[in-house]
N, C-alpha and C positions, 0 to 999 in steps of 0.2 A: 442451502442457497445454490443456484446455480453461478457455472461460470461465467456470464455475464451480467448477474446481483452483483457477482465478489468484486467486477472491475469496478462496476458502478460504483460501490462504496468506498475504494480506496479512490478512484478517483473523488468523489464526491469529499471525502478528507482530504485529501492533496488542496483542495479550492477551501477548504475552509482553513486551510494554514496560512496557503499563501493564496488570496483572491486572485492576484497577476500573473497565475500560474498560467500559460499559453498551453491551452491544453488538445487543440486543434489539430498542431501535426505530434503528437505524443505516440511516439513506436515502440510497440509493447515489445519488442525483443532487447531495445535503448537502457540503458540504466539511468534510470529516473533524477537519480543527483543530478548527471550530467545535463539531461533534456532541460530539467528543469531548474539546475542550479538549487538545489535545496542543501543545505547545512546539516551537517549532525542533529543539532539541537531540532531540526526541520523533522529529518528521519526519525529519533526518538517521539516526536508528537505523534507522528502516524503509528508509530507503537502503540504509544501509551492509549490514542481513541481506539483500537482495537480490542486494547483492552479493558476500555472503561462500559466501551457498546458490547464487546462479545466476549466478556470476560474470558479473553484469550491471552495466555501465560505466554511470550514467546521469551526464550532464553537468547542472551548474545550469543550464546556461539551461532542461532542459526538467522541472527540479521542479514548474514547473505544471501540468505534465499529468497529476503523482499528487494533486491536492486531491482528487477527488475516488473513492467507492470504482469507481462507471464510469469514470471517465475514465484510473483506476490500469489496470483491467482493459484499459481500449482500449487503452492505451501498451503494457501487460505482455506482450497476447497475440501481437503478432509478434516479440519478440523470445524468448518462451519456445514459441516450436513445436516446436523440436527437443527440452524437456525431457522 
């Protein structure tokens, strides 16, 4: 996948968590909780379809490397090359 699939699809999860997601001025350097007010339970969803679509394992210790929408992408992109 390219780095602009990878956005698309977490963005594209983000809207199907929360449709009221204001996704228009979203600043890929911002932490997503913040911009967009998502919750724990919010965050864990967008794991878990990662994991349901790209059978991708991520462990807690490295949740932090999806705060943000780049930093989602930098994590995302080696592990989704082959998709």
């Amino acid at each position: 996948m390219t780095r602009d699939e990878i956005k698309n699809v977490i963005i594209e999860i983000i809207q199907d968590i929360d449709e009221d997601a204001e996704m228009d001025n979203l600043q890929s350097d911002q932490a997503l909780r913040d911009q967009l007010d998502l919750d724990s339970m919010d965050f864990l969803d967008i794991v878990m379809e990662l994991r349901k679509r790209y059978k991708l394992q991520i462990p807690e210790g490295d949740y932090s490397e999806l705060a943000t929408l780049t930093s989602c992408v930098n994590y995302l992109e080696p592990r989704l090359q082959n998709v």
